[in-house]
Short mmCIF file of the C-alpha atoms (twelve columns), coordinates in Angstrom:
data_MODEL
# 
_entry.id   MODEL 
# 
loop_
_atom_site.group_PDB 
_atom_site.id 
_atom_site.type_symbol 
_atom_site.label_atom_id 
_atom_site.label_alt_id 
_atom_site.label_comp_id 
_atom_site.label_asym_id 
_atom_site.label_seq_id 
_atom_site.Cartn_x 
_atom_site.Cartn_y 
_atom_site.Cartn_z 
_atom_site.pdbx_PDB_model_num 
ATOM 1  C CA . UNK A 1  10.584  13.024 17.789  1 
ATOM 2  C CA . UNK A 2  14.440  12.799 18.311  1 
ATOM 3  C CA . UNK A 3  14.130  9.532  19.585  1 
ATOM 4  C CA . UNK A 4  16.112  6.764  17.547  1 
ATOM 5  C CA . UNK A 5  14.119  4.008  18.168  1 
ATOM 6  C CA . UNK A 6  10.891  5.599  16.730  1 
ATOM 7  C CA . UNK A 7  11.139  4.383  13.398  1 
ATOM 8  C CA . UNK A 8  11.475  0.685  14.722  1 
ATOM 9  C CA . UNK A 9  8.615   1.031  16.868  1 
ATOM 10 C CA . UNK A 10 6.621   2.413  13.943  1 
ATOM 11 C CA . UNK A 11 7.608   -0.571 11.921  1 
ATOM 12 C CA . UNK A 12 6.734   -2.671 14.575  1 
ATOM 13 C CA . UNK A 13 3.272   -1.558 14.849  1 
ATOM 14 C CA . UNK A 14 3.112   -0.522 10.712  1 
ATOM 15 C CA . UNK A 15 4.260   -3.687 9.028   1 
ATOM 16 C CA . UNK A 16 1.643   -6.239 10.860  1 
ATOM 17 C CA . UNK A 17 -1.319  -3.869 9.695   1 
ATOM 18 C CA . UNK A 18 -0.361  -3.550 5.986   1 
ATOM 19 C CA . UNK A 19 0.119   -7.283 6.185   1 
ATOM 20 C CA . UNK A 20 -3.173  -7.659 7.224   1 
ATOM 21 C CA . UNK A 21 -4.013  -5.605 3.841   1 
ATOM 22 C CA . UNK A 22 -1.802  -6.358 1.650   1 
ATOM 23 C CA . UNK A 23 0.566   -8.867 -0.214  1 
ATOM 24 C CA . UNK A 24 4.286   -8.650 -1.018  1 
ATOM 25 C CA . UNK A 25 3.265   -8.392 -4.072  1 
ATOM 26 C CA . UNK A 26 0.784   -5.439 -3.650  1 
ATOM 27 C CA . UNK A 27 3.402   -3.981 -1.705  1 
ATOM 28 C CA . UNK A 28 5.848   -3.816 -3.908  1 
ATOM 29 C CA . UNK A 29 3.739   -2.635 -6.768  1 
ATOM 30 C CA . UNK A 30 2.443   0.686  -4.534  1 
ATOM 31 C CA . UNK A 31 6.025   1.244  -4.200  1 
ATOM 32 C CA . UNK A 32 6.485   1.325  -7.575  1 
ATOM 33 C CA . UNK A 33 3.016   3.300  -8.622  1 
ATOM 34 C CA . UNK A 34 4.531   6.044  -5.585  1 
ATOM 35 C CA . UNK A 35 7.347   6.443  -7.497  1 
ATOM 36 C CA . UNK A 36 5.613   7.411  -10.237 1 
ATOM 37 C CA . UNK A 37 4.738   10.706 -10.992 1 
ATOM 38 C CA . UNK A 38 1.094   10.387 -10.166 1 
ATOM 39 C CA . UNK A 39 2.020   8.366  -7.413  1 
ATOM 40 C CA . UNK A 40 4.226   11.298 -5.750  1 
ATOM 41 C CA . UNK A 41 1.155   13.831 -6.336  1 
ATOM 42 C CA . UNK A 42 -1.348  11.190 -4.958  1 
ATOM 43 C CA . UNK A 43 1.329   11.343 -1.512  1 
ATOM 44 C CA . UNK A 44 1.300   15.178 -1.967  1 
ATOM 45 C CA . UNK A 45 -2.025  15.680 -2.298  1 
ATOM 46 C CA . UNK A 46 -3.348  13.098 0.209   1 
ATOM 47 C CA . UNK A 47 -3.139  14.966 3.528   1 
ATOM 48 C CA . UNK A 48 -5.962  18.291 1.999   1 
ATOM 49 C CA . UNK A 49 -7.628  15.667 0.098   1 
ATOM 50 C CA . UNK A 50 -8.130  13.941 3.256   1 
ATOM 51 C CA . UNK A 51 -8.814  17.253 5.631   1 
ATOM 52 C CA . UNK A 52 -11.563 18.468 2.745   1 
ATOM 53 C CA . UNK A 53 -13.403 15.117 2.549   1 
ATOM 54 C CA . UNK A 54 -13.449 14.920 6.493   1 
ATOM 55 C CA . UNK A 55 -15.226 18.114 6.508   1 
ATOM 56 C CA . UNK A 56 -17.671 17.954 3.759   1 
ATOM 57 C CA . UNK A 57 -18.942 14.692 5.277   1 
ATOM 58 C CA . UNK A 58 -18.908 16.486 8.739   1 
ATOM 59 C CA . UNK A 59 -20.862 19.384 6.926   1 
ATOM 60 C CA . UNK A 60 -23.283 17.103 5.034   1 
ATOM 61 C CA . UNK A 61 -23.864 14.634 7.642   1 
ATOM 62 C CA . UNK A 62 -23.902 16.419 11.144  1 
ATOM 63 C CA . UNK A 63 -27.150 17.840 9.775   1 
ATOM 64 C CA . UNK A 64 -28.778 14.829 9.568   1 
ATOM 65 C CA . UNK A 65 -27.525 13.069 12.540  1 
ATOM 66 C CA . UNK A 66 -28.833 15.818 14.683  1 
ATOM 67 C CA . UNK A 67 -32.097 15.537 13.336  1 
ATOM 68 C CA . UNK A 68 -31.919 11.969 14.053  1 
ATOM 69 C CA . UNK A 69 -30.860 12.173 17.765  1 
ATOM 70 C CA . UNK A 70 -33.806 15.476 18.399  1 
ATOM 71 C CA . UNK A 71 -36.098 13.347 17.340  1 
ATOM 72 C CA . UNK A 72 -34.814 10.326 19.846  1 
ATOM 73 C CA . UNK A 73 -34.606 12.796 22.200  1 
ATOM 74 C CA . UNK A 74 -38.015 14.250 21.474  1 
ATOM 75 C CA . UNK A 75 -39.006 10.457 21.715  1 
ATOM 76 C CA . UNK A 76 -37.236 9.796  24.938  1 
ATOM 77 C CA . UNK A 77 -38.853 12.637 26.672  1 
ATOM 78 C CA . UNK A 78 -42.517 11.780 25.806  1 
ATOM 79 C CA . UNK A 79 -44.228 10.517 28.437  1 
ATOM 80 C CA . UNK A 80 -45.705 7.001  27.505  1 
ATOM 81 C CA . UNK A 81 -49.862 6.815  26.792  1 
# 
């Protein structure tokens, strides 16, 4: 993490892929809304929001995609008549 060419690299690789997404324009106004103070909670809060979301749709939806794949499996196992 020491090394001093990191945050080139990351710019490198960061500012082609928010180009695909965004405009200068856009750009510049989500610098200004992350200044804001909404905008500095919304970067606070971001990380848990994310972690939380992740796992309720890991707890909500691994139940269902298990069913799915037993019953491929049960499918897959049945010997054709």
């Amino acid at each position: 993490m020491a090394d001093p060419t990191l945050i080139e690299e990351l710019g490198d690789e960061m500012v082609p892929l928010y180009a695909r997404f965004y405009t200068v324009p856009e750009v510049e106004q989500l610098t200004a809304f992350y200044k804001t103070p909404l905008g500095r909670k919304m970067l606070a809060t971001m990380p848990q929001l994310s972690a939380e979301s992740m796992a309720i749709s890991q707890r909500v939806l691994n139940p269902r995609v298990n069913a799915v794949l037993d019953q491929f499996m049960r499918a897959a196992t049945q010997s054709p008549q």
